[in-house]
C-alpha positions as CSV (number, residue, x, y, z in Angstrom):
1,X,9.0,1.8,-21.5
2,X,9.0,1.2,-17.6
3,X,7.4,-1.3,-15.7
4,X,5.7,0.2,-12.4
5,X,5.0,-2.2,-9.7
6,X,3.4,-1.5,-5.9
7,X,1.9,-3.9,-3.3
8,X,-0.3,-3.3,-0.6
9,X,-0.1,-5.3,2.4
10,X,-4.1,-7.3,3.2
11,X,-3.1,-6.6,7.0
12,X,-6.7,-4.6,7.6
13,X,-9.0,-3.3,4.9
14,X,-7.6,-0.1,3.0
15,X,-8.7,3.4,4.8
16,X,-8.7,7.1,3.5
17,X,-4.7,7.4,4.2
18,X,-4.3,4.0,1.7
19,X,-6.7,5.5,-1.2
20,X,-4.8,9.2,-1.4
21,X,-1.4,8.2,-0.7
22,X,-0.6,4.6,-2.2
23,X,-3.5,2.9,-4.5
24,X,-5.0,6.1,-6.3
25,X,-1.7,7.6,-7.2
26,X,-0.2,4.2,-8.2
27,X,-3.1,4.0,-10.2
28,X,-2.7,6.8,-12.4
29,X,0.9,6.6,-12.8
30,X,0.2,2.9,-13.8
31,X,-2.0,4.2,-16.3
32,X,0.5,6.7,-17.8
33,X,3.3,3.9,-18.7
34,X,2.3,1.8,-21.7
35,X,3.8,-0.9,-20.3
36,X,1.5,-2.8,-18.3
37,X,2.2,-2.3,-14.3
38,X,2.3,-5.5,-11.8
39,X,0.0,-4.5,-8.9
40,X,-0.5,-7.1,-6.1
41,X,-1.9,-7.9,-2.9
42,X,1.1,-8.2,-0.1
43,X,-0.5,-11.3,1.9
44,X,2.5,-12.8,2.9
45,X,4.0,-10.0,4.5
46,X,0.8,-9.6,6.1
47,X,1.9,-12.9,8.1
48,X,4.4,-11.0,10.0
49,X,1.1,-9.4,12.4
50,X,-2.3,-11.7,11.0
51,X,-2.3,-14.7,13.0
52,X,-6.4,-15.6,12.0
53,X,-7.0,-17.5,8.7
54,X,-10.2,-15.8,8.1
55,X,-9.0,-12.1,9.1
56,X,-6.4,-12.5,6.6
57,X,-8.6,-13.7,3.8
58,X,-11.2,-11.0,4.2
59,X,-8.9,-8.4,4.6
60,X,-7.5,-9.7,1.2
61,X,-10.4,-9.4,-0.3
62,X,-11.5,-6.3,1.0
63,X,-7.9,-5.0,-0.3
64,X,-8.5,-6.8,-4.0
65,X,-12.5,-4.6,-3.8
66,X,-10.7,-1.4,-3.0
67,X,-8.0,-1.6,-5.6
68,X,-10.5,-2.7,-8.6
69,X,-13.5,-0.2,-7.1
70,X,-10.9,2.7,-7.2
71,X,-10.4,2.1,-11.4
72,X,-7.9,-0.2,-11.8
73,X,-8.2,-2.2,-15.0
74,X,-7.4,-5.7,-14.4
75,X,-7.4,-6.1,-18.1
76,X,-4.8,-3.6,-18.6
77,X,-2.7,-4.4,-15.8
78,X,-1.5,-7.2,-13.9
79,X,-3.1,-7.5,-11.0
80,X,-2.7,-10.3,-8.1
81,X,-2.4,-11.8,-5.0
82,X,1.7,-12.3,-3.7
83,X,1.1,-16.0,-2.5
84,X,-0.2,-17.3,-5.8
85,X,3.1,-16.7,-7.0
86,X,5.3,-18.9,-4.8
87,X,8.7,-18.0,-7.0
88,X,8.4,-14.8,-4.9
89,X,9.6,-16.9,-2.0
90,X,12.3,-19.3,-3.6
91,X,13.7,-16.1,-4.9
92,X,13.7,-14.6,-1.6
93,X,15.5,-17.0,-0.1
94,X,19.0,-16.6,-3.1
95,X,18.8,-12.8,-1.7
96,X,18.6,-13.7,1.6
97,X,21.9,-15.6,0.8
98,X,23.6,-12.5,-0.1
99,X,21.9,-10.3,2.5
100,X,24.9,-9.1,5.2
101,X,22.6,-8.8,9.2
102,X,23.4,-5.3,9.6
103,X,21.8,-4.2,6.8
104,X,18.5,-6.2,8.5
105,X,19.4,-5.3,11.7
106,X,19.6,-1.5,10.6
107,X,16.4,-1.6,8.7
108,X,13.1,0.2,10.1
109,X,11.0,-2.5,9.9
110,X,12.8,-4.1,12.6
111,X,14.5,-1.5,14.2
112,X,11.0,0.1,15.3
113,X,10.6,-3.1,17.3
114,X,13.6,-3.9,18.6
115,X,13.0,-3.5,21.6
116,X,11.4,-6.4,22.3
117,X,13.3,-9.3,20.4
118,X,11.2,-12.1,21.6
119,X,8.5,-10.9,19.5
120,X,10.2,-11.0,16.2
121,X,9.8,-13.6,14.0
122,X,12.4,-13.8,11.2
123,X,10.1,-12.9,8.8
124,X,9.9,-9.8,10.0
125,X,13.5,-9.1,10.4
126,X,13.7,-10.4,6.7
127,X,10.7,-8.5,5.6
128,X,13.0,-6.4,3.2
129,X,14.7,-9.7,1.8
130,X,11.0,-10.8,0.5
131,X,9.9,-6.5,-0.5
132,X,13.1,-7.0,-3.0
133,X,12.0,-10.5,-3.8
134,X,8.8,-8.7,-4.6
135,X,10.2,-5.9,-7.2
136,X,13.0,-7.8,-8.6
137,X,10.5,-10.9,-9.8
138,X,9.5,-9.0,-12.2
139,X,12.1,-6.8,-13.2
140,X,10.3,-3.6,-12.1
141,X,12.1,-0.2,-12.3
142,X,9.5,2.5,-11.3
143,X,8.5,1.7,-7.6
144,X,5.9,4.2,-5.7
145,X,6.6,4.2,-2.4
146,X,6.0,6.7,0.4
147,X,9.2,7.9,2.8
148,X,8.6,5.1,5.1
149,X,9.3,2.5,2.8
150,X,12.3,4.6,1.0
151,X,14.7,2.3,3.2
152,X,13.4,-0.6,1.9
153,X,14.0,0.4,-1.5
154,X,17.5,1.1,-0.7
155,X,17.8,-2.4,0.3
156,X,16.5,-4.0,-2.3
157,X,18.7,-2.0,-4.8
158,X,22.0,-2.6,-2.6
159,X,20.6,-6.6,-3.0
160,X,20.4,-6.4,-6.4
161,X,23.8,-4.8,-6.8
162,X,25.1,-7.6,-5.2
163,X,23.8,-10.4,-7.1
164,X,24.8,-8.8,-10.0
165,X,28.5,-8.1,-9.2
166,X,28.3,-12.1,-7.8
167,X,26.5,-13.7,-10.6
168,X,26.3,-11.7,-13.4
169,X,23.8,-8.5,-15.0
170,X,20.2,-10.5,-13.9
171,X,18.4,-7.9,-12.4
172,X,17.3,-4.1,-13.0
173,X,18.2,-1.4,-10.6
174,X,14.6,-0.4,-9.4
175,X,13.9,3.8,-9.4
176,X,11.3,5.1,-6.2
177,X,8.8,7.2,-7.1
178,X,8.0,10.1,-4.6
179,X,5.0,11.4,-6.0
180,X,3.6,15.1,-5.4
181,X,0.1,13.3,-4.4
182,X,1.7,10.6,-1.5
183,X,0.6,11.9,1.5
184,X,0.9,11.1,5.0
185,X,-2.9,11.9,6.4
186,X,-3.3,12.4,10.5
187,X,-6.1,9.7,11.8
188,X,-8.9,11.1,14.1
189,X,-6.4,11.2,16.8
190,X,-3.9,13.5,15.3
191,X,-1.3,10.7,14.9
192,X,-0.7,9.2,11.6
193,X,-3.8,7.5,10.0
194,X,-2.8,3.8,10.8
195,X,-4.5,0.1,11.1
196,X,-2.2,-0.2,13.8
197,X,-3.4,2.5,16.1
198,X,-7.5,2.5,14.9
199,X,-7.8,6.2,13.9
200,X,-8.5,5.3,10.2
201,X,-11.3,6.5,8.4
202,X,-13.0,3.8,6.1
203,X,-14.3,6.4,3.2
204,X,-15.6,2.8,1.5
205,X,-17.9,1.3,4.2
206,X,-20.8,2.1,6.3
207,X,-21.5,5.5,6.3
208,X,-23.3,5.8,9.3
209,X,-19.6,4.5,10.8
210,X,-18.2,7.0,9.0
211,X,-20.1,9.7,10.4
212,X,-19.7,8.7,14.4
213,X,-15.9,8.3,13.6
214,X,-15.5,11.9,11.7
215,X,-17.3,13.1,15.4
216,X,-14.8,11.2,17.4
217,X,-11.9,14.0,15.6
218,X,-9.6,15.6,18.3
219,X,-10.1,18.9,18.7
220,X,-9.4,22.1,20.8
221,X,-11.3,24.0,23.0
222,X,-11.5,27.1,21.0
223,X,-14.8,28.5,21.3
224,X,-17.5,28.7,18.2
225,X,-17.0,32.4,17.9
226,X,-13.1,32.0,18.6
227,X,-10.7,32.1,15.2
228,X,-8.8,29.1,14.8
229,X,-5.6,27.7,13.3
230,X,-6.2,25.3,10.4
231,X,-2.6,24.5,10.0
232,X,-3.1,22.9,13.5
233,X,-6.6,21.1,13.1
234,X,-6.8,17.4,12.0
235,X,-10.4,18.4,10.9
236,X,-9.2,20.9,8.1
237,X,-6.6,18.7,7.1
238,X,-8.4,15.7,6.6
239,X,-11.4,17.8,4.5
240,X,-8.2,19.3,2.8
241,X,-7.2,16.0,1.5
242,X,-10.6,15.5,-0.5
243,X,-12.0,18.4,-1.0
244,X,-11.8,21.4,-4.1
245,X,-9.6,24.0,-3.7
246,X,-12.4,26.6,-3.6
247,X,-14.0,24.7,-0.8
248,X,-11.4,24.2,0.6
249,X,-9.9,27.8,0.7
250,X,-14.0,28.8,1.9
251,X,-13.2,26.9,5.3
252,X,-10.0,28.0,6.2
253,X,-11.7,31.7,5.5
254,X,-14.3,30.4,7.9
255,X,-11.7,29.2,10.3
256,X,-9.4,32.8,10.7
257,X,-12.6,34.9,10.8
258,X,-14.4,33.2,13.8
259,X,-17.8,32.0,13.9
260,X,-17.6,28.5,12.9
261,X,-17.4,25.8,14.8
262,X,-15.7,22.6,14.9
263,X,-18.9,20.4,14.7
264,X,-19.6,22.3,11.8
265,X,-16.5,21.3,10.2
266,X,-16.7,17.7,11.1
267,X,-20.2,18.0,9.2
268,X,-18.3,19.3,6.1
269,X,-15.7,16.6,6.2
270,X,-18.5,14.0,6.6
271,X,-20.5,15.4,3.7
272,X,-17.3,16.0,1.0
273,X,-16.5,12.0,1.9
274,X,-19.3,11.2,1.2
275,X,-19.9,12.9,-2.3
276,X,-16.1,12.3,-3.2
277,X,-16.6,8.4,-2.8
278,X,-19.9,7.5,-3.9
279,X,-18.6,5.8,-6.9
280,X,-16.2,3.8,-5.3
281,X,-18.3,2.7,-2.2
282,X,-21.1,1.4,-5.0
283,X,-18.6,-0.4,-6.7
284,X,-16.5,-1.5,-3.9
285,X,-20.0,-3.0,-2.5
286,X,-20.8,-5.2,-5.6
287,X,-16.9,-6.5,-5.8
288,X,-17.4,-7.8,-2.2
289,X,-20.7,-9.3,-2.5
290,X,-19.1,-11.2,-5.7
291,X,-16.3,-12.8,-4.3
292,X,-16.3,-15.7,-7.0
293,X,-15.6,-13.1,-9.4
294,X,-13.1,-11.0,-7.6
295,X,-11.4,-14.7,-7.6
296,X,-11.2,-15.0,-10.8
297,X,-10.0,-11.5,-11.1
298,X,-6.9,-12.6,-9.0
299,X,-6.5,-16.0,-10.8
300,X,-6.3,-14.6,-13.9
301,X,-3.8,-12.0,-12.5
302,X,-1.3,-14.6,-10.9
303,X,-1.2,-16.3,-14.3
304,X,0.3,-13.5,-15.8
305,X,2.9,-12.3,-12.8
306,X,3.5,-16.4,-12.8
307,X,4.5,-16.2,-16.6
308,X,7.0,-13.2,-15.6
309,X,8.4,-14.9,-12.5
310,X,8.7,-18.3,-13.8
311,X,11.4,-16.7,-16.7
312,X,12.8,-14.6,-14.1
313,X,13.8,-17.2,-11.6
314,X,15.1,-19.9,-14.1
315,X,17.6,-17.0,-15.2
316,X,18.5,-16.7,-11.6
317,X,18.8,-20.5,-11.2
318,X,21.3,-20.9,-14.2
319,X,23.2,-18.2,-12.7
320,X,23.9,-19.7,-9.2
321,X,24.3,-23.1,-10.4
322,X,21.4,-24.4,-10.0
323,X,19.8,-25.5,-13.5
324,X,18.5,-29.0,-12.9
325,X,15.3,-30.2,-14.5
326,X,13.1,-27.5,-14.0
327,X,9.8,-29.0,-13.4
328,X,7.4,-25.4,-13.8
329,X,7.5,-25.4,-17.8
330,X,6.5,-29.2,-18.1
């Protein structure tokens, strides 16, 4: 058996890209391990760009709605927010302790925005210190992550590796899993669909908003009764994502011959979204108008990661010398 564990960060509520490449995927392969998976909310490394109280907590919410409207089985799994679980952070700090700077300084996360070194804080330049705080907690092995956090992963096995040679066998190598399904989806831009650069498509919300976003799609000027390239076109793409095979083989027919125009599309894309979601957007609806029992949900969650953690770090404690009277299981 394999313990599968994946976070998503609360920094904006989940879009289109989030659904097919991170949470549905890491849903079903949670669902194909006996073992139950750990599944959390990242809302501390959300800190490193969400400066509003408020912002923070809806989008943690919203994230917690998406995740539990999409079928994941709370019951079955173990599902929570990061910072009910402060051990993540105590043990964060041991790795940091055995964490060389280059291997920070070389990391992506900070790399990316190096440029401007008066606006990073430290927790972003130790943002993959806490990710491996995150997986080795509770001594996860199968990790799904897409290519951009593949670094990260690296880290945290290279941290690991340390602490072991230092200390003694405490932790498990973590695997990544590079699913067939993780996808990188373009925005209605043509760059990648990101928070960060508001081309997302929210597939959940209002679908009226939906709509005037899906006609706000970059496209060409090829004329109606013009062929066109679908390999090139964010509209296909995006309608590719979610749509059957035979539709979608119907509008890239549609698109070589000529005849069909991009507004037409858009409409297509609109209307496949909107019949692929339904279920979710009713039930993501009734988790956020219930916010005591999505709550509970996450209460119930952290008592169960908590009960991992808790043996996890007193192992690491005895093994760096630091026993003491630990306080937790009084």
């Amino acid at each position: 058996m394999s313990r599968v564990l994946t976070g998503i960060q609360s920094s904006g509520k989940p879009h289109l890209g989030n659904l097919l490449g991170a949470i549905l995927p890491a849903i079903e392969l949670a669902d194909s391990q006996e073992e139950p998976a750990f599944l959390f909310i990242a809302d501390l490394h959300a800190l490193t760009t969400i400066r509003n109280p408020e912002v923070l907590r809806e989008n943690t919410y919203a994230v917690a709605a998406t995740w539990l409207a999409c079928g994941l089985n709370p019951e079955k799994h173990v599902f929570f927010r990061q910072s009910d679980v402060p051990e993540v952070t105590e043990l964060a700090w041991y790795l940091s302790c055995l964490t060389p700077y280059p291997m920070l300084a070389n990391a992506h996360s900070f790399k990316e925005k190096s440029a401007n070194l008066a606006e990073i804080s430290a927790g972003l330049f130790t943002y993959p210190v806490l990710m491996a705080a995150d997986i080795l907690l509770y001594n996860a092995e199968l990790i799904p992550v897409g290519k951009d956090q593949q670094q990260h992963l690296e880290i945290t096995r290279d941290i690991a590796g340390a602490f072991n040679r230092t200390y003694g066998e405490i932790f498990k190598l973590p695997q990544g899993i590079f699913q067939e399904k993780t996808m990188v989806l373009p925005g209605i831009d043509g760059r990648k669909m990101s928070k960060s650069y508001g081309n997302t498509l929210d597939v959940l919300g209002d679908l009226d908003e939906l709509l005037r976003r899906i006609k706000r799609i970059k496209t060409d000027s090829t004329p109606v009764e013009m062929p066109k390239n679908p390999e090139t076109c964010t509209v296909f793409q995006l309608y590719a994502s979610v749509a059957p095979p035979d539709a979608v083989a119907e509008m890239r027919k549609r698109y070589t011959e000529g005849g069909y125009g991009y507004s037409q599309a858009k409409e297509a894309l609109y209307e496949v979204m909107r019949h692929r979601f339904a279920k979710e957007r009713e039930a993501y609806a009734q988790w956020r108008a219930d916010t005591t029992t999505l709550e509970q949900v996450l209460q119930r969650g952290a008592e169960k990661a908590r009960a991992e953690a808790v043996k996890t770090l007193a192992k690491v404690r005895r093994a760096i010398g630091l026993e003491g009277i630990d306080k937790r299981s009084r």
